[in-house]
VEXSETI-78725 format. One record per residue: y negated, z, x negated of N, C-alpha, C in turn; chain. Coordinates in nm, 2 decimals. Atoms other than C-alpha are relative to their C-alpha. Layout:
<dokols>
nv->Y, nw->Z, nu->X, cav->Y, caw->Z, cau->X, cv->Y, cw->Z, cu->X, chain->A
...
</dokols>
This chain:
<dokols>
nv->0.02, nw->0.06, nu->0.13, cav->18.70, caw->26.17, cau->14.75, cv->-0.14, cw->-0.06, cu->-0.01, chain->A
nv->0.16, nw->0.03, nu->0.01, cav->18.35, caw->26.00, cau->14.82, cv->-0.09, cw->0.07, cu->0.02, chain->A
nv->0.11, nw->-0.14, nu->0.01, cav->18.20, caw->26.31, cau->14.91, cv->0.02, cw->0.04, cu->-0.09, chain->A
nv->0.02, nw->-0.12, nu->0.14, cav->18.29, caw->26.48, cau->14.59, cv->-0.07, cw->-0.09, cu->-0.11, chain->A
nv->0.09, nw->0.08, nu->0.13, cav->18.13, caw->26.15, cau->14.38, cv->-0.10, cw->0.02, cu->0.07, chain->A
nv->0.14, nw->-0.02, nu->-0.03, cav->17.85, caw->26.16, cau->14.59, cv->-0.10, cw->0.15, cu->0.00, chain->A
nv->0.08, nw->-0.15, nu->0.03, cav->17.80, caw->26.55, cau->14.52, cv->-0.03, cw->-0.04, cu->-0.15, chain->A
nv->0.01, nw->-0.01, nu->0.13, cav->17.87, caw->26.51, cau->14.17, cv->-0.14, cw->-0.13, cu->-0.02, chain->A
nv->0.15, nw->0.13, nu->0.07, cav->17.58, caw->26.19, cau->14.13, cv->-0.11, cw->0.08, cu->0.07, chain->A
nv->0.11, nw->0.01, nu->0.01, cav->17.37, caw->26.40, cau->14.29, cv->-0.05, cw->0.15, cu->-0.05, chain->A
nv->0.04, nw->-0.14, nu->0.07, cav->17.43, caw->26.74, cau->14.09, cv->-0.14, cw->-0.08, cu->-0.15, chain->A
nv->0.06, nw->0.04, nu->0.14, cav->17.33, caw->26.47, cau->13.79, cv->-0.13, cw->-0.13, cu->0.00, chain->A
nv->0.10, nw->0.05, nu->-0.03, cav->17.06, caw->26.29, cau->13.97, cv->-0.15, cw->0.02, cu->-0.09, chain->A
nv->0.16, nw->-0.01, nu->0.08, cav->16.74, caw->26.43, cau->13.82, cv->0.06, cw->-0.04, cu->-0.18, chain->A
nv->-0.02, nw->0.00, nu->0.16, cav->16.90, caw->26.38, cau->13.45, cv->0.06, cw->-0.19, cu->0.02, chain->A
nv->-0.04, nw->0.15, nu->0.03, cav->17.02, caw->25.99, cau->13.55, cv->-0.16, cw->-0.07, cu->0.03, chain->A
nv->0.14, nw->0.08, nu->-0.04, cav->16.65, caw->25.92, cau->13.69, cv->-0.05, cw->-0.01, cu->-0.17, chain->A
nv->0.04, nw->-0.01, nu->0.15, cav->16.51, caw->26.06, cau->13.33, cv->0.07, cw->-0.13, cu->-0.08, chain->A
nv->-0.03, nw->0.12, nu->0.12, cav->16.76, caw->25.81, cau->13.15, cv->-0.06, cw->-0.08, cu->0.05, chain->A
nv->0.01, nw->0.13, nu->-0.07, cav->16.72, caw->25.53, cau->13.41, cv->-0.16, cw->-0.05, cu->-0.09, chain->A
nv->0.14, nw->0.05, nu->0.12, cav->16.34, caw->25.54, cau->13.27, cv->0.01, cw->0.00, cu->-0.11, chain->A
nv->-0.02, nw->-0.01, nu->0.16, cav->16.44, caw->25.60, cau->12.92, cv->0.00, cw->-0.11, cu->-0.05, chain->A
nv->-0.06, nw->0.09, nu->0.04, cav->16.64, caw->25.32, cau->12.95, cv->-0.05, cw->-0.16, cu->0.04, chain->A
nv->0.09, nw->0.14, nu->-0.03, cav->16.38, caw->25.05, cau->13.12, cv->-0.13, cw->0.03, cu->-0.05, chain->A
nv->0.16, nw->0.02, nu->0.06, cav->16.08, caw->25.16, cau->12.89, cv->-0.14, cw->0.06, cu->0.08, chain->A
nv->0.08, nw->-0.18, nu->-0.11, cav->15.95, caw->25.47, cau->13.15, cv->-0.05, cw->-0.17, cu->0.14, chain->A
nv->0.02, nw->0.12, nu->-0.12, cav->15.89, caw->25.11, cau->13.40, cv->0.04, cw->0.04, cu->0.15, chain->A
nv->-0.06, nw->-0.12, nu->-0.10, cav->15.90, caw->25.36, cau->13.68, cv->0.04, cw->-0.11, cu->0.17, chain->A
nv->-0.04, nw->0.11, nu->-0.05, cav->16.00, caw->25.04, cau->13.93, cv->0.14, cw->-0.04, cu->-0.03, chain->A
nv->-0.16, nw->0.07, nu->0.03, cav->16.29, caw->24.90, cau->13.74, cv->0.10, cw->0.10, cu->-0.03, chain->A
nv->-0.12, nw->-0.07, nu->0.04, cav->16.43, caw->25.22, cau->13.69, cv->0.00, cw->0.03, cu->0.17, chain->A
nv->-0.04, nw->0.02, nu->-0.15, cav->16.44, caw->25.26, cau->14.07, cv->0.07, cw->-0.06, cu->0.03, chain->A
nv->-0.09, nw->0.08, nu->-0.08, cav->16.59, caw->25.01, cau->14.13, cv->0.14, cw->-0.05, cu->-0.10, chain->A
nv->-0.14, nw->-0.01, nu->0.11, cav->16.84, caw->25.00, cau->13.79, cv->0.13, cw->0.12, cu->0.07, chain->A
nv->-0.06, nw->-0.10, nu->-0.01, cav->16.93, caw->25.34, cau->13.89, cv->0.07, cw->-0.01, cu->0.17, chain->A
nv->-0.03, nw->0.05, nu->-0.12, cav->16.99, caw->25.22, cau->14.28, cv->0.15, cw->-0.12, cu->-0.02, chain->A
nv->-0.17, nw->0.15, nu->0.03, cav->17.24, caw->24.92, cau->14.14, cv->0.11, cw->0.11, cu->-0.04, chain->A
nv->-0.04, nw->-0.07, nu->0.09, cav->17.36, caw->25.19, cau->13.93, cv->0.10, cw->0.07, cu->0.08, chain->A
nv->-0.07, nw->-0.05, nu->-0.12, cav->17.49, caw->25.39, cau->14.22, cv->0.05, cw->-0.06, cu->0.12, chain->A
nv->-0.08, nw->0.06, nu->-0.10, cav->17.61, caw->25.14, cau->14.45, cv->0.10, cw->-0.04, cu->-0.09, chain->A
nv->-0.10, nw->0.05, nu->0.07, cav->17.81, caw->25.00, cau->14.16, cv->0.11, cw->0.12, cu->-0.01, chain->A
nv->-0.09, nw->-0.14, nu->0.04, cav->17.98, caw->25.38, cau->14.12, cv->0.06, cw->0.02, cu->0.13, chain->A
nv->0.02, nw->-0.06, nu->-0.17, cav->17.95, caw->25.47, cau->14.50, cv->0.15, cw->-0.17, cu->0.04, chain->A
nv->-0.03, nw->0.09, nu->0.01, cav->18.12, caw->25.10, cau->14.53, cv->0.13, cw->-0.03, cu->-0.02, chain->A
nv->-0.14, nw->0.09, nu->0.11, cav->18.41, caw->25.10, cau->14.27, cv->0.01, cw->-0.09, cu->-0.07, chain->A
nv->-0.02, nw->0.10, nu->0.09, cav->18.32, caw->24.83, cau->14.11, cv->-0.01, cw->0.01, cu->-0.17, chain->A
nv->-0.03, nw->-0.05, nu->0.12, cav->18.25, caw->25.07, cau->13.82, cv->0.09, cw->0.12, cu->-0.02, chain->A
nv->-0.18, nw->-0.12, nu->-0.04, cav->18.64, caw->25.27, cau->13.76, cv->-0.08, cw->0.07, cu->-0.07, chain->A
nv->0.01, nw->-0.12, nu->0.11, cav->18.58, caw->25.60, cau->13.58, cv->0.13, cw->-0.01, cu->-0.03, chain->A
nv->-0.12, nw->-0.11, nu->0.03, cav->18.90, caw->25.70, cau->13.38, cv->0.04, cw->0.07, cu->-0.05, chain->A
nv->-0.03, nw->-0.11, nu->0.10, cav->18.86, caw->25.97, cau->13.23, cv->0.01, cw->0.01, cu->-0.13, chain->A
nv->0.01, nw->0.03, nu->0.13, cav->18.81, caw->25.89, cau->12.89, cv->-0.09, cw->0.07, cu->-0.04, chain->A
nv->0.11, nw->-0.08, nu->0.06, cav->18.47, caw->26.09, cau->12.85, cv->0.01, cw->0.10, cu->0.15, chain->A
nv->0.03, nw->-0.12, nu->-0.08, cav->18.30, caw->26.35, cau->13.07, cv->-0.07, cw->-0.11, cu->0.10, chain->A
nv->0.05, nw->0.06, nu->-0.12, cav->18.17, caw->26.18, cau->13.44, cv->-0.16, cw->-0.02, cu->-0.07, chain->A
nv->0.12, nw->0.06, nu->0.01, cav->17.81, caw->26.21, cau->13.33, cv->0.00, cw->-0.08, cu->-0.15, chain->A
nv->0.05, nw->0.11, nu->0.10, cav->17.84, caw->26.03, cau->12.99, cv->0.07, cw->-0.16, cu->0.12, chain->A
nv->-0.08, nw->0.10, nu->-0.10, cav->18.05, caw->25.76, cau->13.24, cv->-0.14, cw->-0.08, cu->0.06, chain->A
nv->0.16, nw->0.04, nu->-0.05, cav->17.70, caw->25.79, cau->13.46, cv->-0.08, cw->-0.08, cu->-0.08, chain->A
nv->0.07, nw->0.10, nu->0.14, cav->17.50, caw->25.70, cau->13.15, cv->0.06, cw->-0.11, cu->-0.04, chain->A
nv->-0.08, nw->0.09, nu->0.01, cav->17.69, caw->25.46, cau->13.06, cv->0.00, cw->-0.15, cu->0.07, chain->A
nv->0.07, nw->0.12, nu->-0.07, cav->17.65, caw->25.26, cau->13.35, cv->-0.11, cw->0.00, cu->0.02, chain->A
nv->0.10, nw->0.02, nu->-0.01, cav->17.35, caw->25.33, cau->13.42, cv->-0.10, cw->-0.08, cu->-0.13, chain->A
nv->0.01, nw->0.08, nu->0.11, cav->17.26, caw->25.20, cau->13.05, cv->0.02, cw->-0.13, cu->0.04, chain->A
nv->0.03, nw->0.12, nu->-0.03, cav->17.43, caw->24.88, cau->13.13, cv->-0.05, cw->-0.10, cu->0.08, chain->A
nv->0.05, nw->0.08, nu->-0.13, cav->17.30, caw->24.82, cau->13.43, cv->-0.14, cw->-0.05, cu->-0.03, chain->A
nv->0.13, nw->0.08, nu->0.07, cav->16.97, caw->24.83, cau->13.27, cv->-0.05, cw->-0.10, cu->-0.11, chain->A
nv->-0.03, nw->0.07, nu->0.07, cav->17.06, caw->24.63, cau->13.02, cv->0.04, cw->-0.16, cu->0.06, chain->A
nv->0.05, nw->0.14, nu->-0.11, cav->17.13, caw->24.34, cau->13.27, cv->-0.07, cw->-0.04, cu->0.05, chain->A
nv->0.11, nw->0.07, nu->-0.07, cav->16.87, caw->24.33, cau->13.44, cv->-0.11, cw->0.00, cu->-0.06, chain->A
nv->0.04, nw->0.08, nu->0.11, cav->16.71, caw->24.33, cau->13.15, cv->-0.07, cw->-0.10, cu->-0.05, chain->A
nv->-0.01, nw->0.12, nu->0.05, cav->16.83, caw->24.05, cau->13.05, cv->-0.02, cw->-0.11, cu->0.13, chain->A
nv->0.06, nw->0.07, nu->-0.09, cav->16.80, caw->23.89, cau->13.39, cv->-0.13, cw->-0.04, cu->0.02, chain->A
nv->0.14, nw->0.05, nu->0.01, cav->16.45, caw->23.96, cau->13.40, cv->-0.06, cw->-0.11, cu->-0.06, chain->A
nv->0.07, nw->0.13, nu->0.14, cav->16.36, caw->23.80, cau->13.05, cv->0.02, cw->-0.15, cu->0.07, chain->A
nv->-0.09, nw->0.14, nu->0.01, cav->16.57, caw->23.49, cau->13.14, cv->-0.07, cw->-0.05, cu->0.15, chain->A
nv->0.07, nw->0.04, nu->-0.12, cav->16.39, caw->23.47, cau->13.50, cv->-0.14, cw->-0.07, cu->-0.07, chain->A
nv->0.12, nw->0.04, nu->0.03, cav->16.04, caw->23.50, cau->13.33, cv->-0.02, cw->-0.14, cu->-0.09, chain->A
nv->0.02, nw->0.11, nu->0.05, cav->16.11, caw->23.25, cau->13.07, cv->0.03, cw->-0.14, cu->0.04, chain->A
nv->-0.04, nw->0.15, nu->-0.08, cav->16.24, caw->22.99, cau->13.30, cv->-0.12, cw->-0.03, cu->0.13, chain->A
nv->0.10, nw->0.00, nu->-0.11, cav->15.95, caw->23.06, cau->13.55, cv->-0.13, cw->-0.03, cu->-0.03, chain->A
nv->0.17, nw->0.02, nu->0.06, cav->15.63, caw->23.07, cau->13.35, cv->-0.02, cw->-0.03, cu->-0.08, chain->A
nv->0.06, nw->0.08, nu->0.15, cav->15.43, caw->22.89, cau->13.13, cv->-0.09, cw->0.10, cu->-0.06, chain->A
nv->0.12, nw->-0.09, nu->0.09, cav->15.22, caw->23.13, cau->12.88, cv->-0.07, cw->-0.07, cu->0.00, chain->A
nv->0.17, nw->0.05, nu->0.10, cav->14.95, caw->22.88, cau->12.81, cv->-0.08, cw->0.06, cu->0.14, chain->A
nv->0.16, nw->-0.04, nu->-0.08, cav->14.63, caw->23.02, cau->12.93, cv->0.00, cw->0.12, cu->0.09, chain->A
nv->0.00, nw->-0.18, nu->-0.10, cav->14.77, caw->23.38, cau->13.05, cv->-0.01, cw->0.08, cu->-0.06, chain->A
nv->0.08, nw->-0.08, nu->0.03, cav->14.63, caw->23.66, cau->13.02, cv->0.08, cw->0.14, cu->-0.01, chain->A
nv->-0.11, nw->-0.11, nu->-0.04, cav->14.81, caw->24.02, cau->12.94, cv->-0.08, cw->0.11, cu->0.05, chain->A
nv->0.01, nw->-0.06, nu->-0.09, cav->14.70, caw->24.28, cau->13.18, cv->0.06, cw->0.11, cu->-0.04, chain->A
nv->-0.05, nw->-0.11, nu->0.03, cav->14.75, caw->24.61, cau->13.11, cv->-0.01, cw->0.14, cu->0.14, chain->A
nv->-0.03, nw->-0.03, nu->-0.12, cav->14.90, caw->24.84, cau->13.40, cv->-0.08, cw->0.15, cu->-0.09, chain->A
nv->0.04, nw->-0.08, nu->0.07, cav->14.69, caw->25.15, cau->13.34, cv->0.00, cw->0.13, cu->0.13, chain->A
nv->-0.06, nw->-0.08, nu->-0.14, cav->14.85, caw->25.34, cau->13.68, cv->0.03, cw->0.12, cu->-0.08, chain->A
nv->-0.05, nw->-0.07, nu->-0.01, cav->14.98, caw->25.65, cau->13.60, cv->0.09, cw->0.07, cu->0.10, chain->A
nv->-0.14, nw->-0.05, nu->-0.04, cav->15.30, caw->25.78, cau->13.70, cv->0.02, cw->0.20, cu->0.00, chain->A
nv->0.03, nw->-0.16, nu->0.01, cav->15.40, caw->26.15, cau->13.76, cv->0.06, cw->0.02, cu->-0.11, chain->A
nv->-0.04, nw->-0.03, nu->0.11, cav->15.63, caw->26.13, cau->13.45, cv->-0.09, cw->0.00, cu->-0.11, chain->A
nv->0.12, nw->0.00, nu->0.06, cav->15.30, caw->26.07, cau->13.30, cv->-0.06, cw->0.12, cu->-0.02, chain->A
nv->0.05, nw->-0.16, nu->-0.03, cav->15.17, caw->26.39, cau->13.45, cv->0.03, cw->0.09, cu->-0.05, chain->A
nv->-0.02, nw->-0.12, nu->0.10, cav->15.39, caw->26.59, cau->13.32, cv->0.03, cw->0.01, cu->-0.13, chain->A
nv->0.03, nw->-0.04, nu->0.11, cav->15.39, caw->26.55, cau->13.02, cv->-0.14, cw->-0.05, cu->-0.06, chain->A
nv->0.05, nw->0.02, nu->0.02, cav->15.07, caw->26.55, cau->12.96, cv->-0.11, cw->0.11, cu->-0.14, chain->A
nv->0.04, nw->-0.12, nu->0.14, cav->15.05, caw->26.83, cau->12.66, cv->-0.05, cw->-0.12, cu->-0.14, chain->A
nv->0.04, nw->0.11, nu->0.13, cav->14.88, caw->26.69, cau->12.32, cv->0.16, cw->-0.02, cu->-0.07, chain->A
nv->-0.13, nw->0.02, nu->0.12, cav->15.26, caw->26.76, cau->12.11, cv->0.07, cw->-0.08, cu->0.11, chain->A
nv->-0.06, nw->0.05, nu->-0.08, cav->15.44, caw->26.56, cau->12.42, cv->-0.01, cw->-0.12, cu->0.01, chain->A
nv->0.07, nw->0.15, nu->0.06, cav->15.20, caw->26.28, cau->12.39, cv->0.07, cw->-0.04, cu->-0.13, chain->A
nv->0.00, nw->0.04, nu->0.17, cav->15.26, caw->26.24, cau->12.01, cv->0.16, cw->0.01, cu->-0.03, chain->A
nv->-0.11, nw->0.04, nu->0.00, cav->15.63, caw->26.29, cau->12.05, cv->0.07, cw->-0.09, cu->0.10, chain->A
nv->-0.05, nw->0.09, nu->-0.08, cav->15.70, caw->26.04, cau->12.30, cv->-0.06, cw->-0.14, cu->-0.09, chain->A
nv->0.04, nw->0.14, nu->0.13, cav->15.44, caw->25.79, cau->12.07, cv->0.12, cw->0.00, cu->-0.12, chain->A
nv->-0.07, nw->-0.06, nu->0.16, cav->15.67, caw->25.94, cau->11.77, cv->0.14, cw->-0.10, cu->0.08, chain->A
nv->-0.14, nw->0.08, nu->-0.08, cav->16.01, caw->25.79, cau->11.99, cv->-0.05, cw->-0.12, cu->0.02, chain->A
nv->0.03, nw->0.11, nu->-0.07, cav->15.90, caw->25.50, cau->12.10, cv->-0.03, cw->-0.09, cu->-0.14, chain->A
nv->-0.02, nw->0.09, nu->0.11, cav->15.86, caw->25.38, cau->11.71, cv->0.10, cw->0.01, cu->-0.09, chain->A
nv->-0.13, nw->-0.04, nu->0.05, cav->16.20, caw->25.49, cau->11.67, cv->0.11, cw->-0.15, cu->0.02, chain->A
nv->-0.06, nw->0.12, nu->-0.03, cav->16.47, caw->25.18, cau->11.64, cv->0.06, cw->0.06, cu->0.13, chain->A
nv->-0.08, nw->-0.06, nu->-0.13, cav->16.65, caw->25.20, cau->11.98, cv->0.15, cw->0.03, cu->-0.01, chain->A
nv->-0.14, nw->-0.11, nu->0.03, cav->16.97, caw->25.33, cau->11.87, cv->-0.07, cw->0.15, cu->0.00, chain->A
nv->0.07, nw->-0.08, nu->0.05, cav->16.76, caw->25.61, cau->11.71, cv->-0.02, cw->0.07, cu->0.13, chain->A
nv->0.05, nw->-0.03, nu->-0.09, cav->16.57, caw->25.67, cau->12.00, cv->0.13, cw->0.04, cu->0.13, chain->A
nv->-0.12, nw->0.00, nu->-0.11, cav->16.85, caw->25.64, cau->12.26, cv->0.12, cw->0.10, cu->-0.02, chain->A
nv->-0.09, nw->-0.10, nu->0.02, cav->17.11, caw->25.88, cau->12.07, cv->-0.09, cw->0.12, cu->0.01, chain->A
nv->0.06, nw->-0.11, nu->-0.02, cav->16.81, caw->26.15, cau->12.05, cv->-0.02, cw->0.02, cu->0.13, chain->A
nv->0.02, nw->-0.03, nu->-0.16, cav->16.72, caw->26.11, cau->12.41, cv->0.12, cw->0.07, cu->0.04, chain->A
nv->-0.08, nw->-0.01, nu->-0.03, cav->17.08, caw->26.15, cau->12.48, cv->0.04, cw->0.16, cu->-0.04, chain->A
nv->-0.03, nw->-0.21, nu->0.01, cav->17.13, caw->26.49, cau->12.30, cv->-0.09, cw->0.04, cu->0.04, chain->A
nv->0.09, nw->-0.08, nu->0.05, cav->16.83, caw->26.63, cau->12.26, cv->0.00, cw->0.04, cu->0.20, chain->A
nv->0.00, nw->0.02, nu->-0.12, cav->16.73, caw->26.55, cau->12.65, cv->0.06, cw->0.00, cu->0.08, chain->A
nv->-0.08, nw->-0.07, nu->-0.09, cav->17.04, caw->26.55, cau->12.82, cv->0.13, cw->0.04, cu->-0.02, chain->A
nv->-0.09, nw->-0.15, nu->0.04, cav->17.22, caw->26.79, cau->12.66, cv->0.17, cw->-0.10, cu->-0.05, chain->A
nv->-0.17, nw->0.05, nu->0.01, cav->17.54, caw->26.55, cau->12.54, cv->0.03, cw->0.02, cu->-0.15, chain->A
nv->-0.01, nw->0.01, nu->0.16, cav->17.70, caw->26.59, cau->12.20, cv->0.00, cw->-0.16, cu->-0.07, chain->A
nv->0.00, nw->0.10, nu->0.08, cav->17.67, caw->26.33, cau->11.93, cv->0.12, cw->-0.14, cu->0.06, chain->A
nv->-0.09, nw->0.12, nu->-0.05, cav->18.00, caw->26.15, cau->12.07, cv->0.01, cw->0.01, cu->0.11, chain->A
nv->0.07, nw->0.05, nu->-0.15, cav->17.93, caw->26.16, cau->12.40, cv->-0.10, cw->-0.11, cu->-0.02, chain->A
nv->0.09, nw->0.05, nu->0.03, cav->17.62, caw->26.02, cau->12.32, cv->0.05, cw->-0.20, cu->-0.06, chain->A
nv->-0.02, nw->0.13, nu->0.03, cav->17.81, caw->25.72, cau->12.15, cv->0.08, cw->-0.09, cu->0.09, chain->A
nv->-0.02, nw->0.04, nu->-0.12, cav->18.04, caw->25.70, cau->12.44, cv->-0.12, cw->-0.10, cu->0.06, chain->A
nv->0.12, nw->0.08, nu->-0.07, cav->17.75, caw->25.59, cau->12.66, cv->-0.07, cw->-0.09, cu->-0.06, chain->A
nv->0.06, nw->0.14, nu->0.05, cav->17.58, caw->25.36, cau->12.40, cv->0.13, cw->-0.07, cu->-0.06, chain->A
nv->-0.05, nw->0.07, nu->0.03, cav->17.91, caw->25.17, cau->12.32, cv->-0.03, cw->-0.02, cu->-0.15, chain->A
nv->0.04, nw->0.01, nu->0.15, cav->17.87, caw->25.26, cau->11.92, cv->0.10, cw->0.11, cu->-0.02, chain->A
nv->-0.07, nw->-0.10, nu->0.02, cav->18.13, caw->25.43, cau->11.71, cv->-0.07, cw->0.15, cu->-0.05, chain->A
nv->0.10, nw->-0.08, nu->0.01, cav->18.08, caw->25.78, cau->11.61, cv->-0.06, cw->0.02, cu->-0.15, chain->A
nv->0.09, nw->0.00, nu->0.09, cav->17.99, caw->25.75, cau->11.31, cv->-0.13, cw->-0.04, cu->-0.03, chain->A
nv->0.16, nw->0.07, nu->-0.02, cav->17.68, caw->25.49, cau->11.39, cv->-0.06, cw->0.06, cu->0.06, chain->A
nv->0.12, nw->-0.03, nu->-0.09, cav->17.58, caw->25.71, cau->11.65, cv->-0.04, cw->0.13, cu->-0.08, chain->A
nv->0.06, nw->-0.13, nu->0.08, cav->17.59, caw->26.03, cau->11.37, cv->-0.10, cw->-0.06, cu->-0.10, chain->A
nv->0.11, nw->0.07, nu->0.08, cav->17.37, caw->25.78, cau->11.14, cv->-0.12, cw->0.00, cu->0.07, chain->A
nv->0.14, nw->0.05, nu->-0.08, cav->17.14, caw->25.67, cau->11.37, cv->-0.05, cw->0.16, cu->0.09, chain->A
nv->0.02, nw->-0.12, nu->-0.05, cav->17.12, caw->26.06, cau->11.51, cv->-0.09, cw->0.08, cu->-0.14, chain->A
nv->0.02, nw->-0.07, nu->0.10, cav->17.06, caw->26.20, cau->11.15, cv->-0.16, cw->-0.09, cu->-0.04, chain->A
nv->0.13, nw->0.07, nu->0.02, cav->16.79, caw->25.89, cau->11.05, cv->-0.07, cw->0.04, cu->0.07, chain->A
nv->0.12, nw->-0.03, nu->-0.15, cav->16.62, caw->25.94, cau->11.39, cv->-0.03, cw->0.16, cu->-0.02, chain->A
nv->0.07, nw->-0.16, nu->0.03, cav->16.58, caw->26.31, cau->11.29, cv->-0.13, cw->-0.01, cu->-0.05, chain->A
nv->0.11, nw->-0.02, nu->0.11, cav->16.42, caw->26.28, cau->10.99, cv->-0.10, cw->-0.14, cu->0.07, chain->A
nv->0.07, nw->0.12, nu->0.00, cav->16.23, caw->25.93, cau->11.06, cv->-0.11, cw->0.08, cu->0.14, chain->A
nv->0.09, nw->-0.05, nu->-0.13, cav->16.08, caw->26.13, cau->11.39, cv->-0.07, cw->0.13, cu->-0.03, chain->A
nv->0.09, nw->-0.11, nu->0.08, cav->15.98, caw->26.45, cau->11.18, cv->-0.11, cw->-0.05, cu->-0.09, chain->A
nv->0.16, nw->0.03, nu->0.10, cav->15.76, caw->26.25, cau->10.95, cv->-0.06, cw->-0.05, cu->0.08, chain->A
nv->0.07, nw->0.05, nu->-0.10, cav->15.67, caw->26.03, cau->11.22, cv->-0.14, cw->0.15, cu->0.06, chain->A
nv->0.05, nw->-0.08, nu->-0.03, cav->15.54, caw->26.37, cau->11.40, cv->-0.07, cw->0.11, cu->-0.08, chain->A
nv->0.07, nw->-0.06, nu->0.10, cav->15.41, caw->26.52, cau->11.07, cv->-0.15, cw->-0.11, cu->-0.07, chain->A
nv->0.08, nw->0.15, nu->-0.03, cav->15.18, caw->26.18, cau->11.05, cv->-0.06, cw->-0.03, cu->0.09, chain->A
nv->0.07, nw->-0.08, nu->-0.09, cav->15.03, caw->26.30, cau->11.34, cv->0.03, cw->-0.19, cu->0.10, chain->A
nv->-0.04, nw->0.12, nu->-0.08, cav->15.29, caw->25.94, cau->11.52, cv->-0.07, cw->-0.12, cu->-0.07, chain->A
nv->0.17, nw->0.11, nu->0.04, cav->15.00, caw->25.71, cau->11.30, cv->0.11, cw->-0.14, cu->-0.04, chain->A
nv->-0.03, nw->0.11, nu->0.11, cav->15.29, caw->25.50, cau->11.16, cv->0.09, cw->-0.13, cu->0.11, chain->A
</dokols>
C-alpha cells in the first residue's frame, strides 16, 4: 500500500513541483520545502484521500494548502519579528532553472500576462491549461464551486488575451 502511494507521488512529481512553485510565487525554496511537508503529510496519513476526486487533483489540493499555511505562517512570523523602519527591499536577482527555461520572448510576456491575473484566475488556468485537469477538478483543488471556478476560468481567458494582445503593459 505505501509502495503504490509512493509510486503514484512520484509518477505526479514533476507536475506537483510546477504547482508547488505556482503556488508559492515560483519562490523556488518554499516550494521545496511546501512540497516536502506536502508529502510527508500524504506519505504520513495525516492527509486521508477518499476518493471523491482523481489522486492528483487530492495531490494539488494539499499541496495548495500546505502552501497556503506556510504562507500564512511566514507573514505572521515576519510581522511579529521585524520592524520595517529603516529597511531596505532587496531584490533577489538569482536566477533559477525554471527561469531558464522559459526563457522565450511569448513565455516571458505570458507568465508577466498571469501574474496580473486575480489568483483564482491565475490558479484555475495553471490548473487546466498546465496540468492538464478539467474545470472541476480544478475547483476540487481550489476549494471553490464549479461554477466560480467556470467564471474565474472564462474571465481569466479573456482578461489574459488582452493582457497578451497589450504586449502584458497593463
Amino acid at each position: 500500500m505505501e509502495q503504490e502511494l509512493e509510486r503514484e507521488l512520484g509518477q505526479l512529481h514533476s507536475e506537483s513541483w510546477r504547482w508547488a512553485l505556482a503556488c508559492c510565487g515560483r519562490d523556488r525554496d518554499l516550494a521545496e520545502e511546501v512540497l516536502q511537508s506536502a508529502y510527508l503529510r500524504i506519505i504520513s496519513r495525516r492527509a486521508k484521500f477518499n476518493g471523491d476526486s482523481s489522486f492528483k487533483t487530492w495531490v494539488f489540493g494539499v499541496i495548495r494548502w500546505t502552501a497556503r499555511t506556510e504562507l500564512r505562517r511566514r507573514l505572521f512570523w515576519i510581522r511579529r519579528h521585524t520592524n520595517s523602519d529603516g529597511a531596505i527591499e532587496v531584490v533577489d536577482t538569482a536566477r533559477g532553472a525554471d527561469v531558464i527555461a522559459e526563457q522565450s520572448e511569448q513565455r516571458e510576456a505570458l507568465i508577466r500576462a498571469l501574474e496580473r491575473l486575480s489568483r483564482r484566475q491565475r490558479e484555475v488556468l495553471q490548473l487546466v491549461f498546465y496540468h492538464d485537469m478539467t474545470i472541476e477538478e480544478a475547483a476540487r483543488v481550489m476549494k471553490v464551486s464549479l461554477g466560480s471556478a467556470r467564471t474565474d476560468y472564462e474571465r481569466g481567458k479573456k482578461s489574459l488575451a488582452q493582457k497578451l494582445e497589450r504586449g502584458a503593459d497593463q
